[in-house]
N, C-alpha and C positions, 0 to 999 in steps of 0.2 A: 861442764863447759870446758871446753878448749882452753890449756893454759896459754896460750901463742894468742889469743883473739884479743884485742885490743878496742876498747871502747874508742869514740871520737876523746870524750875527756881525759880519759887516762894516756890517748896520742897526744893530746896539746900538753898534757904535763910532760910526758917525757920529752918532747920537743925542746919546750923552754928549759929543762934542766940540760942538755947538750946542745954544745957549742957548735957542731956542722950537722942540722937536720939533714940533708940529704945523703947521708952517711948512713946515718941512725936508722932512717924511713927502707931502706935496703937491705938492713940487717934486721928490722923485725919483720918484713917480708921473705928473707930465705929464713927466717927463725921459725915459721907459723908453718913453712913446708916438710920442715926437718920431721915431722912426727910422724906422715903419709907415707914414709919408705918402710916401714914395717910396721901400719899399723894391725894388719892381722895375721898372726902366729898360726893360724890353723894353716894344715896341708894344704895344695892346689888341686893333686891330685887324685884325690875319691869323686871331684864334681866330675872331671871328665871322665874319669872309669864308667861311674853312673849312664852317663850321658851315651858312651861310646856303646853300652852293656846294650841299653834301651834298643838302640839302634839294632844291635846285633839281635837282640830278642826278636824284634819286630820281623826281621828276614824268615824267622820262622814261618809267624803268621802270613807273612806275602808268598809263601812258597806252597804251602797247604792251600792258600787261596788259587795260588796257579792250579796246583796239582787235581783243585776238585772241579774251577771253570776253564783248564786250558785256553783260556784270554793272556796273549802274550805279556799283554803291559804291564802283567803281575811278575813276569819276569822280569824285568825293565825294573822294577819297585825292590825288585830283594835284590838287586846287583848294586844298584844307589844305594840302599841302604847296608849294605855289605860295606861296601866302598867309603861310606861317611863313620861307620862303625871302625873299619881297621884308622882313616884320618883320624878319631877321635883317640885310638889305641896309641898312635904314636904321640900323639899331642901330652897324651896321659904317661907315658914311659919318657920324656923332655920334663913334666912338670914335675914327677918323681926323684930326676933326676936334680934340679932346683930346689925342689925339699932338702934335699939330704945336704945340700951345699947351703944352704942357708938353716939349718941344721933344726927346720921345721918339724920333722922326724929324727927320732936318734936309733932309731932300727928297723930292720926289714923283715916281716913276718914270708919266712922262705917259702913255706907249704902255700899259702895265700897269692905270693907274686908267681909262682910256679904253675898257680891254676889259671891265672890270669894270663898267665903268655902261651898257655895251652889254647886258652882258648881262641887267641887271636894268630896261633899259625895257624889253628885247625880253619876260621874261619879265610886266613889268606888261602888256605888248600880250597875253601870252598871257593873263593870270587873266582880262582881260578877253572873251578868246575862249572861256577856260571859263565862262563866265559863263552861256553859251547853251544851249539845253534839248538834252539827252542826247545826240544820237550826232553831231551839228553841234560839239560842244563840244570833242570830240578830234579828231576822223577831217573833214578832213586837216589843220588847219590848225593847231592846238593839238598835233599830233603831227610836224610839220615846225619848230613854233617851239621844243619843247620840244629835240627832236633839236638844234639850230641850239643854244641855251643852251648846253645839255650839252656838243658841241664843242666853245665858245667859252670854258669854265669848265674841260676838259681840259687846254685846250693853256695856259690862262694858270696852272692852278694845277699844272702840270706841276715849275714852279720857285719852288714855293710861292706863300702868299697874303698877302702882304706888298706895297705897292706904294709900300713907299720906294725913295726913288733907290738905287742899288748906291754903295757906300763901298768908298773907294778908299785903298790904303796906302802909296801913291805919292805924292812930291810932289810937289807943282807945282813947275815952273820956266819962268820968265818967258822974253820972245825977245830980253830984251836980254841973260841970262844964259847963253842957248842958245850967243850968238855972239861 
């Protein structure tokens, strides 16, 4: 239970023991908020990573789907969903950013963030290539970059979407300790 929750009885006691209730009634009300500014220590940003990856996956599948029934509005499908994938990219490199400042994470796994920003110029190169009018816009180019993402967003999010350094529970020992 919430230490800040206060029963009705345990308000009328503290009531009666201070002299200006309307004082008191104020201060255990911003008391009972103080604990919601940081009650959760995990990262923000592996849920959008996730979220932005999915989208970007799925441009795959809407482009193979273009590519086998040439029905436009599967183009239409993988450019929204292009377009909410990189939204989601930068939502994700802002909440990265607010980790590292609120010192949620204490490292950057470089190889990891590295594949991640790969993946989302390559995919800005793609929205750009859907950009182009109907069958130019997937077939082949937009349907080699999309595959290439896709790949590239498998293998990293293989072991999740997190690109903090790995925490170690070991400790260090120095080499003049060694010898």
């Amino acid at each position: 239970m919430n230490r800040h929750v206060f029963t009705d009885d345990s308000m009328e006691r503290v009531l009666r023991k201070s002299r200006d209730p309307s004082l008191l009634r104020v201060g255990i009300n911003f008391q009972s908020l103080e604990g919601l500014t940081l009650r959760s220590r995990r990262p923000l940003h592996p849920r959008l990573i996730g979220s932005g990856a999915v989208l970007l996956i799925a441009t795959l599948a809407s482009d193979v789907i273009y590519a086998n029934t040439l029905l436009f509005q599967w183009e239409n499908f993988s450019i929204w969903l292009l377009t909410g994938g990189l939204l989601l990219a930068a939502c994700a490199g802002l909440a990265l950013v607010l980790d590292i400042a609120s010192r949620r994470i204490t490292g950057i796994n470089w190889l990891r963030f590295s594949g991640f920003v790969t993946a989302a110029l390559l995919s800005l190169l793609n929205a750009l290539v859907h950009s182009r009018d109907a069958y130019t816009a997937v077939i082949p180019q937009g349907l080699e970059l999309s595959a290439l993402v896709s790949a590239i967003l498998v293998i990293l999010g293989w072991r999740g979407w997190s690109v903090s350094a790995p925490y170690s529970s070991r400790p260090t020992v120095s080499k003049e300790a060694q010898s």
